[in-house]
Every structure is written in C-alpha cells, then in structure tokens.
Rosetta silent file (secondary structure, phi, psi, omega in degrees, C-alpha in Angstrom):
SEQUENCE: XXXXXXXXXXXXXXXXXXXXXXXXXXXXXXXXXXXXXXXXXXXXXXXXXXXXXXXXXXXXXXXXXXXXXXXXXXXXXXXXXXXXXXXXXXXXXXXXXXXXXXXXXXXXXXXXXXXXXXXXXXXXXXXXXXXXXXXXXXXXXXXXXXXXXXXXXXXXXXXXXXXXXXXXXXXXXXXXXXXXXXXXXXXXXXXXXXXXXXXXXXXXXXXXXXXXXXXXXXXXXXXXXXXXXXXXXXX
SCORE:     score description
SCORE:     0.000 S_00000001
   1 L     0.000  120.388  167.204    2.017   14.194  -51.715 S_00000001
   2 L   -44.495  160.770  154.490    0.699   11.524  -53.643 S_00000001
   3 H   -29.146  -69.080 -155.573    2.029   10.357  -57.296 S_00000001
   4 H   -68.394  -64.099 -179.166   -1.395   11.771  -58.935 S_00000001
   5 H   -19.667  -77.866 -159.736   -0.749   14.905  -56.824 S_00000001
   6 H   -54.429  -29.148  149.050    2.908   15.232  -57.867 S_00000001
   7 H   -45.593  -70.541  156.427    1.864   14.805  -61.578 S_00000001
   8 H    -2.312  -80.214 -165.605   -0.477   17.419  -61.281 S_00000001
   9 H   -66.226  -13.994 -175.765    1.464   19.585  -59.959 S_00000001
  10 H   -86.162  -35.583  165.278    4.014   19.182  -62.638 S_00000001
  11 H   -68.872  -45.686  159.594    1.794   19.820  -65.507 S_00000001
  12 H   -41.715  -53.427 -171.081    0.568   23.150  -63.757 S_00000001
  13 H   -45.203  -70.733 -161.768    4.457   24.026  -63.643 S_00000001
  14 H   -66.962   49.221 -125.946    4.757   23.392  -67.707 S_00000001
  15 H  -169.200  -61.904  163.732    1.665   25.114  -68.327 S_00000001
  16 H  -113.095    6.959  152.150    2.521   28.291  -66.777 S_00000001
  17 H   -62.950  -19.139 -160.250    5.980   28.094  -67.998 S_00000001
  18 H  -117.607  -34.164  110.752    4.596   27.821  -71.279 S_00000001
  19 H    15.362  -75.196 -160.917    2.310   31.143  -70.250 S_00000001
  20 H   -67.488  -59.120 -176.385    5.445   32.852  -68.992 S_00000001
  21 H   -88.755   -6.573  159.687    7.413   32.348  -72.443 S_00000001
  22 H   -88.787  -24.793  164.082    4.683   33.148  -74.954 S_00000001
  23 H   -28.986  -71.875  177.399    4.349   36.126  -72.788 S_00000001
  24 H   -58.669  -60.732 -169.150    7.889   37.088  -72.915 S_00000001
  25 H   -42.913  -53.464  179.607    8.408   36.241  -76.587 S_00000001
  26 H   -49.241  -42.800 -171.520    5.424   38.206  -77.720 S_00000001
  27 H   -69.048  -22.877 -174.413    5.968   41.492  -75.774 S_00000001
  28 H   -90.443  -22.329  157.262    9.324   41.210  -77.724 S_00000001
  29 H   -54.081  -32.781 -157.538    7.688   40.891  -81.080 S_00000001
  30 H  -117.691   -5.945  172.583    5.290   43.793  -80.926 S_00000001
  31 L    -8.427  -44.493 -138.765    7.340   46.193  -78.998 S_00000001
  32 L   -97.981  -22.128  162.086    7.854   48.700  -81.915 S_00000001
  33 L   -79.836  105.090 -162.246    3.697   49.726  -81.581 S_00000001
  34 E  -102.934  130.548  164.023    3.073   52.594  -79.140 S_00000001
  35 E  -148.571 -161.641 -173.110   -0.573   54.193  -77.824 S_00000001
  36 E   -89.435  132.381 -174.973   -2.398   55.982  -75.602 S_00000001
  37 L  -156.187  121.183 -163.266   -4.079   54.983  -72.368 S_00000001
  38 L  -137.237   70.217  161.760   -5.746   58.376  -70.942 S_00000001
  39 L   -96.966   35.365 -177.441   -7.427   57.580  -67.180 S_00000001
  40 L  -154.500   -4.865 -169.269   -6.310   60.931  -66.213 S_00000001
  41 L    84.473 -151.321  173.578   -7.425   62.636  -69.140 S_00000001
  42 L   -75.256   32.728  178.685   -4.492   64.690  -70.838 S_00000001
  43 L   -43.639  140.371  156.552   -2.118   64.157  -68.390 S_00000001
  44 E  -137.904  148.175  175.101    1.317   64.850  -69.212 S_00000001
  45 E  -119.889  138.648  169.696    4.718   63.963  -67.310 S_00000001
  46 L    68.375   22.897 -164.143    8.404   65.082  -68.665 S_00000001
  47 L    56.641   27.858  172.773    6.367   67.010  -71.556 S_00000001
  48 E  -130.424  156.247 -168.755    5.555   63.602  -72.641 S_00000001
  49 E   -63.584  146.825 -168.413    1.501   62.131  -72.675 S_00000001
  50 L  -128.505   92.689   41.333    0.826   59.970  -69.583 S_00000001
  51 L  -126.489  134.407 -168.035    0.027   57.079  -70.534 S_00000001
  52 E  -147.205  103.394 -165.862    2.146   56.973  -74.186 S_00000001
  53 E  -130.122  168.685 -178.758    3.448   53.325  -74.051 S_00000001
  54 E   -76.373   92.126 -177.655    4.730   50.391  -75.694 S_00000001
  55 H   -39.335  -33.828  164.024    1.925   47.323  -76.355 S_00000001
  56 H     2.840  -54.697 -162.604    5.204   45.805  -75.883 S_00000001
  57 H   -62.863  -22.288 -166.396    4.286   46.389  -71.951 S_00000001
  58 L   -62.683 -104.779 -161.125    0.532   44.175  -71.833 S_00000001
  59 L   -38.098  -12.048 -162.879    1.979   41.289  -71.651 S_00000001
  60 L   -79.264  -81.159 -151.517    5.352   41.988  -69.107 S_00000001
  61 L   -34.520  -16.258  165.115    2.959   42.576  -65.989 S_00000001
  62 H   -89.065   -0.956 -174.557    1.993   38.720  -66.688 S_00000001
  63 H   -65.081  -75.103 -172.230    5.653   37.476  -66.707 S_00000001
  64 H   -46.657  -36.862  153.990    5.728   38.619  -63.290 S_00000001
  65 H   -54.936  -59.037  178.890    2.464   37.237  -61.829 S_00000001
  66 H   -60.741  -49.954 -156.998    4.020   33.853  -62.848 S_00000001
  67 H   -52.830  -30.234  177.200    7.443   34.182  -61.948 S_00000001
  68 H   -73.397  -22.058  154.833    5.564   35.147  -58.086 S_00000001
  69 H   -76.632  -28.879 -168.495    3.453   32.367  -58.352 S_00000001
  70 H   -72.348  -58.154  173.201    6.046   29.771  -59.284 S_00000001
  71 H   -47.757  -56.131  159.955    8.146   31.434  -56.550 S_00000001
  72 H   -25.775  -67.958 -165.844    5.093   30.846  -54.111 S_00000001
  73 L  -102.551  -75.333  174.423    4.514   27.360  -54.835 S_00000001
  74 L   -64.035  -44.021  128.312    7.412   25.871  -56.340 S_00000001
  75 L   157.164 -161.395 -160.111   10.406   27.698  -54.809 S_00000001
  76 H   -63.414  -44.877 -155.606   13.019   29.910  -56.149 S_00000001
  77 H   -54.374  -57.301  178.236   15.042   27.584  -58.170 S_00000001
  78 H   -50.935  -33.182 -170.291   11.644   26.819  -60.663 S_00000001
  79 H   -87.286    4.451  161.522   11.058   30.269  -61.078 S_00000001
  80 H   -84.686   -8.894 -165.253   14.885   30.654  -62.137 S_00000001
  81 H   -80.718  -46.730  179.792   14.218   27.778  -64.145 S_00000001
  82 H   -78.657  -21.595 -171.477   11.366   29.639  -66.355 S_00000001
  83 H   -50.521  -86.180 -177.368   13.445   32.790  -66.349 S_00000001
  84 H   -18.247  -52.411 -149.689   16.139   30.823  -67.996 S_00000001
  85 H   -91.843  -50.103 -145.752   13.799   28.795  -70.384 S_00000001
  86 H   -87.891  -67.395 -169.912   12.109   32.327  -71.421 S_00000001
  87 H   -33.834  -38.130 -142.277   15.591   34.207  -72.392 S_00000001
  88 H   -75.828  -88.195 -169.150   16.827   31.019  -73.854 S_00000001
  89 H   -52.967  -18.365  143.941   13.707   31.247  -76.180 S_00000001
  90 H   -37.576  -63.769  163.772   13.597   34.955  -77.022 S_00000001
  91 H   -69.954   -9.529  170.650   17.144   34.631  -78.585 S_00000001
  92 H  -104.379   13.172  145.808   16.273   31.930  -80.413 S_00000001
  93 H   -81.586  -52.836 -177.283   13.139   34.033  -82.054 S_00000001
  94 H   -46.359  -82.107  166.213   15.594   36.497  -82.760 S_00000001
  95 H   -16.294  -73.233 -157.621   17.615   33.679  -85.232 S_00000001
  96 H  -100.972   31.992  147.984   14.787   32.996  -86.639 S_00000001
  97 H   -65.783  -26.416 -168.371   13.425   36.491  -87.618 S_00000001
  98 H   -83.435  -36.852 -170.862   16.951   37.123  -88.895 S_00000001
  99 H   -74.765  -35.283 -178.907   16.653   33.925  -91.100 S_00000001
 100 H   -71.133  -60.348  161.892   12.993   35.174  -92.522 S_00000001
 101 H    -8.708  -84.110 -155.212   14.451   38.890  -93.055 S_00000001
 102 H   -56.800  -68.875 -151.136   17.519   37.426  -95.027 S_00000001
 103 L   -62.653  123.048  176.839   14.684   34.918  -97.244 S_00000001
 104 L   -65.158  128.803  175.153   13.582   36.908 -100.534 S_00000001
 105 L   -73.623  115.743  145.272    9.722   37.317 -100.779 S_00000001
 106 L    -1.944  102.748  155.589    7.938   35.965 -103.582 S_00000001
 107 L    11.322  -57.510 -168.994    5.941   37.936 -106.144 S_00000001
 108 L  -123.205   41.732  148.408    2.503   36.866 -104.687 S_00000001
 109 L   -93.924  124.899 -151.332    3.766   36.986 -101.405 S_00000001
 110 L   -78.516  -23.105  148.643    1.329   38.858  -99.353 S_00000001
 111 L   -97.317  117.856  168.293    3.599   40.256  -97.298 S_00000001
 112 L   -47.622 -124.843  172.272    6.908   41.752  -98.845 S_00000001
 113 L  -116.550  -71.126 -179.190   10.406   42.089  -97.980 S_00000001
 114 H   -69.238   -9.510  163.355    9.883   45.875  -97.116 S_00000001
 115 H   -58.962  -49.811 -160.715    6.938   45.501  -95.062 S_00000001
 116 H   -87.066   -5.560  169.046    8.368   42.703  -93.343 S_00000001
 117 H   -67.430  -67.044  161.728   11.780   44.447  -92.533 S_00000001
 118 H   -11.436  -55.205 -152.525    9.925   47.295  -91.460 S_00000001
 119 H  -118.010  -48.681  173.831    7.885   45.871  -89.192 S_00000001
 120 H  -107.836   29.622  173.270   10.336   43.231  -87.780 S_00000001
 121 L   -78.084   -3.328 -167.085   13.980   44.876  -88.628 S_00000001
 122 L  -125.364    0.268 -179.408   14.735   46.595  -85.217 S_00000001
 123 H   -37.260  -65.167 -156.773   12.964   43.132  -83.561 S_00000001
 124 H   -61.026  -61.225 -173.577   16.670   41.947  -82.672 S_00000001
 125 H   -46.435  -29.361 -172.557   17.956   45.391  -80.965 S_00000001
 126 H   -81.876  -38.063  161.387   14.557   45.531  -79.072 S_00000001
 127 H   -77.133  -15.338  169.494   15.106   41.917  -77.526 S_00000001
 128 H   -67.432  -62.019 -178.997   18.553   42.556  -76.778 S_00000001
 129 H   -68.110  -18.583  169.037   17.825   45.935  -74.462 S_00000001
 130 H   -92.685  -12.932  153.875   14.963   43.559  -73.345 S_00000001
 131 H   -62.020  -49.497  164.358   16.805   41.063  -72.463 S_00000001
 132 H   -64.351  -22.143 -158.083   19.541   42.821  -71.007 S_00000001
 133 H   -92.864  -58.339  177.905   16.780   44.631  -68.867 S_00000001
 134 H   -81.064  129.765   16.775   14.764   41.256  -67.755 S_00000001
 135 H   -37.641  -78.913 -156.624   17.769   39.120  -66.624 S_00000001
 136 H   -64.342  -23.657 -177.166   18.412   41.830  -63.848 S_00000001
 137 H   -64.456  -49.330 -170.368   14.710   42.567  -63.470 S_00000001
 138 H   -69.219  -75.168 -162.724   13.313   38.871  -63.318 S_00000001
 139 H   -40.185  -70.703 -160.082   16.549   37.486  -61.447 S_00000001
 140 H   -70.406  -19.972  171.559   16.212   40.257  -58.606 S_00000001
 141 H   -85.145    6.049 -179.518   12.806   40.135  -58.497 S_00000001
 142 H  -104.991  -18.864  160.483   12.672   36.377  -57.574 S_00000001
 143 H   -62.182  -63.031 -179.078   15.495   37.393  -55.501 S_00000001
 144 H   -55.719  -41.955  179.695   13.658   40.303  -53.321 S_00000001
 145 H   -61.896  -36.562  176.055   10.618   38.212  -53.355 S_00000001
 146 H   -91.344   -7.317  159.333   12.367   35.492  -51.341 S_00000001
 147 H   -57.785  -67.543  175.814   13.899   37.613  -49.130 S_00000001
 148 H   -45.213  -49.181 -177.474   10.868   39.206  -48.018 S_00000001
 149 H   -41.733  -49.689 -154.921    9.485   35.515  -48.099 S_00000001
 150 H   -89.548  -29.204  162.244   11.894   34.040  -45.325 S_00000001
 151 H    -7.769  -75.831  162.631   11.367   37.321  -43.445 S_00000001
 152 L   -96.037   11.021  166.897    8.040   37.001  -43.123 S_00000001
 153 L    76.946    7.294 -173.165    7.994   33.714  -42.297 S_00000001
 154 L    93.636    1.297 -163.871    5.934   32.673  -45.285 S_00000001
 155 L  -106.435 -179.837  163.734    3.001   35.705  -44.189 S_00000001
 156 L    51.442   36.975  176.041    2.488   38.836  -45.874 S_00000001
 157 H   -28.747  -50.161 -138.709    2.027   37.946  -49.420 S_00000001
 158 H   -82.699  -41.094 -167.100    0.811   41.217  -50.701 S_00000001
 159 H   -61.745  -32.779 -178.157    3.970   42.644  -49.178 S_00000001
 160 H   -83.719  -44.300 -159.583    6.859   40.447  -51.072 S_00000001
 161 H   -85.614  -10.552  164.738    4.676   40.469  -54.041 S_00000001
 162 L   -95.217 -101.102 -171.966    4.679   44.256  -54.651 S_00000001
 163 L    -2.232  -45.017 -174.420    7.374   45.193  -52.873 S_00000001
 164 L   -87.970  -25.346 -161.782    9.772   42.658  -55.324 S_00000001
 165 H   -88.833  -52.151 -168.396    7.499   43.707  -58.018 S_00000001
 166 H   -90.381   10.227  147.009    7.870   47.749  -57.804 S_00000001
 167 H   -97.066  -25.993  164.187   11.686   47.320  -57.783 S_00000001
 168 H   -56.649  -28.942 -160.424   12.201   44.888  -60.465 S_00000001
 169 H   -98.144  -66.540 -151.494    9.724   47.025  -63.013 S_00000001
 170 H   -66.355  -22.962 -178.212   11.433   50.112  -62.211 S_00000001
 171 H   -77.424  -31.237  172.743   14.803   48.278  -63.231 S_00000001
 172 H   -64.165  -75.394 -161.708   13.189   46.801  -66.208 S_00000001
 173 H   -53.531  -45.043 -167.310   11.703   50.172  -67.870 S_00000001
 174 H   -64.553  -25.520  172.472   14.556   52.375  -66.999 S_00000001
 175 H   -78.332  -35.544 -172.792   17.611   49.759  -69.023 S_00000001
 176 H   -51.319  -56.026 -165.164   15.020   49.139  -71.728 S_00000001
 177 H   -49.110  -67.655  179.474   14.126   52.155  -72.177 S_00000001
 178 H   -35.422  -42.107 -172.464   17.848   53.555  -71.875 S_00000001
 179 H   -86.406  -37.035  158.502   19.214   50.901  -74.387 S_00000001
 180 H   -22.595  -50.541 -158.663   16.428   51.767  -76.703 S_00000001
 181 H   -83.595  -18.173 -176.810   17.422   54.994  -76.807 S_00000001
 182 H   -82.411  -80.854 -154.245   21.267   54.366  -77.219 S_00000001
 183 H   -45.425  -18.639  133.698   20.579   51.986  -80.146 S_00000001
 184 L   117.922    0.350 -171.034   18.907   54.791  -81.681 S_00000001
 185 L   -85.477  -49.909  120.284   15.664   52.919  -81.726 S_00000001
 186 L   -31.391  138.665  160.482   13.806   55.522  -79.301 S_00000001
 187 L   -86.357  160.009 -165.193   14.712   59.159  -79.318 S_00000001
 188 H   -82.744    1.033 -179.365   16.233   60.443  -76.446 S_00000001
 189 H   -54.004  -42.606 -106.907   12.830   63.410  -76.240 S_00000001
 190 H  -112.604  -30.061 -159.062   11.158   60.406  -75.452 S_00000001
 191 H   -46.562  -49.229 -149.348   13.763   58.794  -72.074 S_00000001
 192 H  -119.712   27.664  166.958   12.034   60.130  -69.143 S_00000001
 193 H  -100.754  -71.838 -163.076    8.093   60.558  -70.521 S_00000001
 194 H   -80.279  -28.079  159.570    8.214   56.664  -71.222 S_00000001
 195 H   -51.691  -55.853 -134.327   10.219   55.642  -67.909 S_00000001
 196 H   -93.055  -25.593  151.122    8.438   57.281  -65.634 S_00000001
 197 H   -50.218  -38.415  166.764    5.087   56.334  -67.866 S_00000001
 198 H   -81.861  -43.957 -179.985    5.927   52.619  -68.071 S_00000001
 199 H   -36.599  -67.985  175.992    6.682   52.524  -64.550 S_00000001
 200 L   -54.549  -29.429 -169.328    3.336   53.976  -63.161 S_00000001
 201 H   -74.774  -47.472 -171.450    1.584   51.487  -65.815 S_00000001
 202 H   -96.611   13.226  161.704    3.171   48.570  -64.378 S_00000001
 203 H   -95.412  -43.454 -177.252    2.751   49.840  -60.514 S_00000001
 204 H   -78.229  -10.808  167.059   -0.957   50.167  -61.466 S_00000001
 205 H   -91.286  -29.333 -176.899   -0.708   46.259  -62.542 S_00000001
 206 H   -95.323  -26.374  146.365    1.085   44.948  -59.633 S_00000001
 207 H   -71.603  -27.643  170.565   -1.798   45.996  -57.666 S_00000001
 208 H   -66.882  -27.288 -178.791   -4.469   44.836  -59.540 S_00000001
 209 H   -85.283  -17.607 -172.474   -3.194   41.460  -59.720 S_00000001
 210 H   -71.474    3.859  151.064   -2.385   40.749  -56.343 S_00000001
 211 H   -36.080  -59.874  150.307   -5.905   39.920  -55.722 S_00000001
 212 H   -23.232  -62.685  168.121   -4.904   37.506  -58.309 S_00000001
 213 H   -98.116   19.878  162.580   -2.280   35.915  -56.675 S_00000001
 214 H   -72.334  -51.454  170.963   -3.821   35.938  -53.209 S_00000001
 215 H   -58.536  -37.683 -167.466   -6.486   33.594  -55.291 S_00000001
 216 H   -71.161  -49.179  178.976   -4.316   31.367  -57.126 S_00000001
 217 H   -59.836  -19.937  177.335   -2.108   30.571  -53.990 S_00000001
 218 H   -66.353  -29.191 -165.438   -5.191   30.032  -52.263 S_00000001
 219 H  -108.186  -12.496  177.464   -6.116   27.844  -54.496 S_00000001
 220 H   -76.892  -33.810 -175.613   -2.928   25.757  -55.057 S_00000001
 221 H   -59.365  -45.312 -165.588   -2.496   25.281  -50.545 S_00000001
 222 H   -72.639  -12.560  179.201   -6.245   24.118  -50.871 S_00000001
 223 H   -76.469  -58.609  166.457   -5.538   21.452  -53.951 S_00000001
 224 H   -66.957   -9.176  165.421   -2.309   20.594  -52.600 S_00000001
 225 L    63.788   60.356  178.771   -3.244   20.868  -48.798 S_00000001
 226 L   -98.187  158.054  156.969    0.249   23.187  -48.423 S_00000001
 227 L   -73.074 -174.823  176.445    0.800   25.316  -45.020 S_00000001
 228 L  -100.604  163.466 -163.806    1.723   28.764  -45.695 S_00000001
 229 L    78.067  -22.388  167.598    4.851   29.303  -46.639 S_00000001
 230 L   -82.834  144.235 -168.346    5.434   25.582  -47.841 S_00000001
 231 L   -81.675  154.582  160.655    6.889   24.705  -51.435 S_00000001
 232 L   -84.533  102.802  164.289    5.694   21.761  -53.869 S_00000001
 233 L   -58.741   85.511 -168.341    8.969   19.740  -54.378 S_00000001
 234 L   -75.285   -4.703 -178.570    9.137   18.532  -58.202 S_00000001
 235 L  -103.110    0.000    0.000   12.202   16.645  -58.148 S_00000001
C-alpha cells in the first residue's frame, strides 16, 4: 500500500471513529424519550405495545455497523480501539452534565435549572447501565465477529455480521434495560415489553444494514485492492 493509500485509509478510520462516538454519546443523551413504532399495527408483547422504545435505540444499530466495518477492514484491535475511545468519551459527558446541573441558571436564561435537571438529571444513571451493557455487548461482539471471521476463512460476511450482531444486542437491551429498572429509572411493568421490544427493533436493523456493509466492504477491497478476508495495517 502506498503512503497516499495508507493516509487515506487513516482518515477513513478517524472519521468513522468520530461517527461511532457521536453515535454512542448521543443515544446516551436522549435516552429518557420513548415512542411508538407500529408496523404491525397494535401489536402487543408482555402486555406491553410492540414497538414502545427508547430514541435512545436510533442511533445504537449504527455503533455496530462501524464497529463490523472497522473489524472488516482494519482488524480487531481498531475496532477495540473505538470501543475504548467511545466509553472513554461517554463518561466524560457525564462530568460535564454534572458540572452544568451543579451551575445556577440565570434569570434570562432560557432554559432553567428545573427544566434542565429534568431533562438531563437521570443522564448519569442511564450512561452507567449503558455503559455497563456496551462494554460486554461491543467487546463480544467484535469478539464473535472474529471468530466467525477466521472460521470462515474471511467468506460469509452476512453470517459473522448478524450472527455477532443478534448476540451482542440481545446482551445490550437485556443489562440496560435490567439496570434501568434497578436504578429505579424504568419500572419494573415495563422489563420484558421493552427487552423483548428493543431486541426485535435492533434484529430488524441488523438486517437491513447488511446490504450496507456488503457495500462499504466492497467498496474499501476495490479502493484499497484488499483480498477477502485481508486487513489494512495502520501502524
């Protein structure tokens, strides 16, 4: 690989690293806003509305798409690398919500103190059970993906990229969810409506993208002239 290549390819890394962690941050910001998504009609599961979700959730199914491309094309170690980079920056939005909280609002400030408690007071407990949930979620699914990887010889995309995808997700919703509800943030009415509802939402996401990342990889072996199964080496 040329210099020019190698450059390239290294901007693409920080690029969707930088993707990957507004991604993360955000879903941990807006968490606390729930709605409706009704392709089934009235469906209900557990007595609870199917789909009656977090926005929280939009963004996670793109976390994943990177972490499978990065795994694809750069090898495991980068995608542990953004993992890393995206916790590291979630707790340190948590600091500084906790420092705007604790600063007294202004007269003619347009938002107040109780608005802004409100709306970002349960922020830290909601990145903590999310946090606690993606480490093991992210971690195993960049594990399971590379299993499947040397397996298959580099083949079988669709197959690593679900497959790593619908166990990591299911590991994600059920500790979020769970520590939600012991921190009291979630009711416990609520556990096994919103598992099994988050679940299905992000199983109906990990197939629609892997069209997506059948394209992308497609498109990094033809920039980068890779075989299948071969990595870009940034160091």
């Amino acid at each position: 690989m040329t210099p020019k290549d190698k450059k390239l390819a290294f901007s693409i890394y920080l690029y969707l690293g930088a993707l990957f962690i507004t991604s993360l941050v955000v879903s941990n910001l807006i968490f606390q806003k729930f709605f409706y998504w009704q392709p089934f009609g009235d469906a209900t599961i557990f007595g609870a509305p199917l789909f009656e979700i977090s926005v929280g959730i939009l963004p996670y199914p793109i976390t994943f798409l990177i972490t499978d491309l990065i795994s694809e094309i750069y090898g495991k170690k980068k995608a542990n690398q953004v993992v890393t980079a995206g916790i590291f920056a979630s707790f340190f939005s948590i600091l500084i919500i906790f420092v705007a909280n604790e600063a007294p609002a202004i007269p003619s400030s347009g938002v107040d103190d109780k608005t802004f408690t409100k709306v970002f007071a349960l922020t830290p407990l909601g990145v903590l059970a999310s946090m606690l949930a993606y480490l093991s979620a992210q971690y195993i699914d960049i594990s399971i993906y590379h299993f499947w990887k040397r397996l298959t010889k580099g083949r079988l995309l669709w197959l690593r990229n679900n497959f790593s995808t619908f166990t990591s997700q299911f590991i994600d919703t059920l500790t979020v969810v769970g520590l939600l509800c012991v921190f009291g943030v979630l009711p416990w009415n609520k556990f096994y409506g919103l598992v099994v509802s988050g679940f299905i939402f992000k199983i109906i996401i990990a197939f629609l993208d892997t069209p997506l990342l059948y394209l992308f990889v497609y498109m990094f072996r033809k920039r980068f002239k890779l075989k299948i199964g071969e990595e870009i080496a940034l160091h």
